[in-house]
N, C-alpha and C positions, 0 to 999 in steps of 0.2 A: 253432347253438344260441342259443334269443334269451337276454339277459342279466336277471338277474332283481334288480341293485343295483347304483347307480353312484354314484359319490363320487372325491374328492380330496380328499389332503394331501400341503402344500408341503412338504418339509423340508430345502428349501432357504431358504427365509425370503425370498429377494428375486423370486420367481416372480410373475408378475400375472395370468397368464391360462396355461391350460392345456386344453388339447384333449382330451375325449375322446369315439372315441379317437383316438391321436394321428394316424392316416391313415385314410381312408376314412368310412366309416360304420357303425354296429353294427347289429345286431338288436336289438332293446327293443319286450320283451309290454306288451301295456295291463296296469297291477297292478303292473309293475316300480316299485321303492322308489328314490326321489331324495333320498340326502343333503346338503344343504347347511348349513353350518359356520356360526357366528356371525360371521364374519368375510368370509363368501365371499357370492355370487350366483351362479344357474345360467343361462346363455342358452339356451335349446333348441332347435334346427336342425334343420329338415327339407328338404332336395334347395335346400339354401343357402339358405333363408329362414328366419330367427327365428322360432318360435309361441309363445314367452311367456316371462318372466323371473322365476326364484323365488327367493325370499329366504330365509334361515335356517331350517332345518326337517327335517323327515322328511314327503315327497312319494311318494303315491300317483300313480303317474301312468295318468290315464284320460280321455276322452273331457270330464269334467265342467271339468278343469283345464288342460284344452288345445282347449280351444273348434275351434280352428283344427284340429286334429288329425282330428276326425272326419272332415270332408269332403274332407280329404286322403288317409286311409287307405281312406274307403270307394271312389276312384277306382281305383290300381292294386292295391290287396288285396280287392276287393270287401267290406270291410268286418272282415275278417280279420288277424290279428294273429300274429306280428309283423311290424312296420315297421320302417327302416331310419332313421336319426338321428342326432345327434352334441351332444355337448353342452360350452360353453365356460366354463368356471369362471372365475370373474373375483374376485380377492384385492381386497376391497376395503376393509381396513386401507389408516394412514397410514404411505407408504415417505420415511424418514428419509436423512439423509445419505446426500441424492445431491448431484454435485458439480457444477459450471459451472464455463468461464471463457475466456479469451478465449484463443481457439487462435492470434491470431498478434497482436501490439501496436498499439495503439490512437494512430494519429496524434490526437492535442487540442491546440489552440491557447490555451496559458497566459498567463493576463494578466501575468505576470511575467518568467516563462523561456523563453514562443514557445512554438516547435513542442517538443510534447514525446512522445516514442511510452511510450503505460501499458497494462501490464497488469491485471486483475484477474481474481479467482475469488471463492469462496464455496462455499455450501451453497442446498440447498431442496428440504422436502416436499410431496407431493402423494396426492392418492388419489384412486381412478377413482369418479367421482359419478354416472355414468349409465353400466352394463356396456353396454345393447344398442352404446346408441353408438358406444363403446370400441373395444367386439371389430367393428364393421361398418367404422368410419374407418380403424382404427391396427392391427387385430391381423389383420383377414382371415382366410386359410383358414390361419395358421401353426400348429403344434402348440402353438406354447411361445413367450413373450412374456413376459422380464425387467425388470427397474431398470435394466440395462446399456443395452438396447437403446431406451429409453423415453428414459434421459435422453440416448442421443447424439442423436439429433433434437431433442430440446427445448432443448437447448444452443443450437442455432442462433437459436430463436426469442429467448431470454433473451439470448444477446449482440448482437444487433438494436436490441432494446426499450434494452438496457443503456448500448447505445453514444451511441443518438439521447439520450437524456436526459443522459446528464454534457455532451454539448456543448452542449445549452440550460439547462443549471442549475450548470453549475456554474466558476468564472471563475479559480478557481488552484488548484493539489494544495497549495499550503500550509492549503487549506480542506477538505481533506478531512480530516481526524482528527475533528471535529465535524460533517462531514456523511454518516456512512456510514447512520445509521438513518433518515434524510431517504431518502437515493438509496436506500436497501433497500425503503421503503414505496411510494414511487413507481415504482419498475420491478415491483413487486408488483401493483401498481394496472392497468398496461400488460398484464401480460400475463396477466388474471384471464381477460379476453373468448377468449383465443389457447387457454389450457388448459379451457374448457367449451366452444369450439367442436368439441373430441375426445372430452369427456364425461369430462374430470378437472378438478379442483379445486387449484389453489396453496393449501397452509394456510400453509408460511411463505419468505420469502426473507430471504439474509445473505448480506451481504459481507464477508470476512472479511478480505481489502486489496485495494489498488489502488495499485499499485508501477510507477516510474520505472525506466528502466536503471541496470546501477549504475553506472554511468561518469554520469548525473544525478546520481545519490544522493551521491558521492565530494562534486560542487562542489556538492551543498545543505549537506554537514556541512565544505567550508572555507568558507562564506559561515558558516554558524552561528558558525565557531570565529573568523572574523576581527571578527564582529556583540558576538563577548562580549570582544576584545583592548579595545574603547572606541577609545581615543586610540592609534593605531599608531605614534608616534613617541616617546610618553612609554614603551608598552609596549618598544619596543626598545630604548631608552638603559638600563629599569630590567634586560633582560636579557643585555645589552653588560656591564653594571656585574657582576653575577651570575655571568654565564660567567667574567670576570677575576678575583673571587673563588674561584672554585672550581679555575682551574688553578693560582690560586699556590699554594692547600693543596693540591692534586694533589702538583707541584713540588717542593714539602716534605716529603710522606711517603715520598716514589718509593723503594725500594729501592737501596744500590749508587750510586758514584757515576758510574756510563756512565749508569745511569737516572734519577739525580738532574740530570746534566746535560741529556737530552735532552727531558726531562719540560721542564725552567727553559726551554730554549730553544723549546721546543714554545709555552709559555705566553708567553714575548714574543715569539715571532711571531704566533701570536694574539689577542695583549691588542693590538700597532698597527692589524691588519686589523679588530678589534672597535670600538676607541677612532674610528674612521674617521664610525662613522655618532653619538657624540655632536657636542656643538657644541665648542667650540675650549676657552673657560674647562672644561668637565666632562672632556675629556680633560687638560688640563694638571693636572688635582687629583686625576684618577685616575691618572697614570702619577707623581704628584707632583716635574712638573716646576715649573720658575720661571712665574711668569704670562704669557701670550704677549702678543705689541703692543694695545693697548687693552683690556689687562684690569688690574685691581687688587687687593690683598687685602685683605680686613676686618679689625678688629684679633683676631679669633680664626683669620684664618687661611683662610678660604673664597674662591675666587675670584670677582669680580664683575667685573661692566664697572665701566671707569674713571669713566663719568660717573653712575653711580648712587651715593644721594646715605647707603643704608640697605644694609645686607645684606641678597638675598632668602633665603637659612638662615637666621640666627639676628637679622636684625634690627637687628645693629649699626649705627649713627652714624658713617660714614666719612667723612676732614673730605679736604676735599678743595684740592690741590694747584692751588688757580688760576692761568694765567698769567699775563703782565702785560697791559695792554689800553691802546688806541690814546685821546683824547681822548672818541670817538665810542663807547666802548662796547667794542667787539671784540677778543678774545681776540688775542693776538702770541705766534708763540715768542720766548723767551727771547735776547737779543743782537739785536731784529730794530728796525731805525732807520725802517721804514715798517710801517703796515697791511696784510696783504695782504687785507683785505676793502674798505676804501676809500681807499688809501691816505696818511692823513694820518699826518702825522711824529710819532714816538714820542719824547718828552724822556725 
């Protein structure tokens, strides 16, 4: 029975081409009604060769619009109808969120951190620009031809185009945060020629990151957190000094005195292991000991070196305890009958 209307609708939404019918080939009277959709185009196939391609409409089909058809039907039909045929509907809306990305990590050589293996992914639209071509290159004789199966081959091309370019443009991943629409228009650029050699069109490309291992990532955020410390040794004295205040008010609320004593003993043994990495005068003011050998105190009280002449605290004018000194100039201790720097006699 020859078929007297032919049409599709996707309702699936992500379809790009569909066969009909889906095997073989049908019977179709010249007269038979060809719908196609604002959105779609019609390939028309006879013994696997295309006779023309129609765009949006309601199609009469006859000898006048299939030019090609005549001298083909009048061979094995002697001119007589119906013929045998098939016809490939090609969706040619723009398909949205389809995905890329780099199926296994990207060795890059960073100007910073060396060898680094990165990942990336994204998004990117496209839509079929020329069906014959489409369905002759990429679809063949299949019945049914998705977004699935479109972008896993196109993936291949994209992480190609993707990869060659970050290693000539691009020189550390601390530059990537302000280069992703740079590297998204340029691999855009790349593979404009790759997707109209199949008779589809790229409308847009996005990258949406390009990520480090986290075992990278771990020593990028201790380099950040050591970059914001400044001065690593002022920072550790101020938090040496911090930690010994907070266990002695620990020490002091503990509950019970088993826990008031183990809390106290807790906190001096970790106030000496603490006080280890100040310098000698800042530990003896924090465990408020006497001042140790070559140090001195200001009249309020601060420790200083002996031969400083001001308080670095508060400033004070510390007068200072000279010894007695040889003819020549030079300091003696005290009871000493010769110099020990040149040695001339001490009256």
């Amino acid at each position: 029975m020859a078929i007297d209307v032919i049409e599709w609708t996707d309702f699936t939404g992500d379809e790009i081409v569909h066969r009909w019918p889906q095997y073989g080939q049908a019977d179709i009277s010249l007269g038979a009604q060809l719908t196609v959709r604002e959105s779609q185009a019609a390939v028309f196939f006879r013994d696997g060769r295309a006779l023309d391609v129609f765009g949006p409409g309601r199609h009469t089909l006859t000898t006048a619009n299939l030019p090609l058809l005549e001298r083909i039907i009048n061979i094995p039909f002697g001119g007589r109808t119906p013929f045998q045929a098939e016809v490939y509907f090609v969706n040619m809306r723009t398909f949205t969120n389809l995905k890329w990305g780099t199926p296994s990590p990207v060795i890059f050589r960073d100007g910073e951190l060396g060898a680094v293996r990165l990942r990336a992914y994204g998004l990117f639209t496209m839509r079929v620009d020329d069906p014959q071509l489409f369905v002759n290159k990429v679809v063949g004789t299949e019945h049914r031809y998705d977004t699935e199966s479109v972008a896993a081959w196109l993936r291949d091309f994209i992480c190609a185009r993707f990869n060659d370019l970050l290693g000539e443009t691009l020189e550390s991943i601390f530059d990537l945060a302000s280069r992703y629409d740079e590297l998204g228009a340029a691999t855009k650029a790349r593979l404009t020629s790759d997707f109209r050699n199949y008779g589809m069109q790229l409308e847009d490309f996005l990258i949406d990151a390009i990520t480090p291992p986290d075992e990278v990532n771990e020593m990028i955020d201790e380099r950040s957190r050591m970059g914001a410390v400044g001065d690593l040794d002022r920072f550790t004295r101020y938090r040496t000094a911090q930690a010994i205040g907070d266990l002695a008010k620990s020490g002091g609320d503990a509950g019970g005195a088993a826990a008031t004593g183990a809390g106290l003993g807790l906190g001096v043994t970790m106030a000496q292991m603490m006080t280890q990495a100040l310098s000698p005068a800042q530990a003896a003011q924090a465990q408020g000991a006497a001042p140790v050998s070559g140090t001195t105190t200001c009249p309020n009280g601060h420790v200083v070196a002996r031969e400083a002449k001001f308080c670095p605290e508060c400033g004070a004018r510390i007068e200072q305890d000279l010894p007695g000194r040889c003819p020549n100039g030079h300091p003696v201790p005290a009871g000493a009958r010769f110099c020990p720097e040149c040695g001339a006699r001490v009256e």
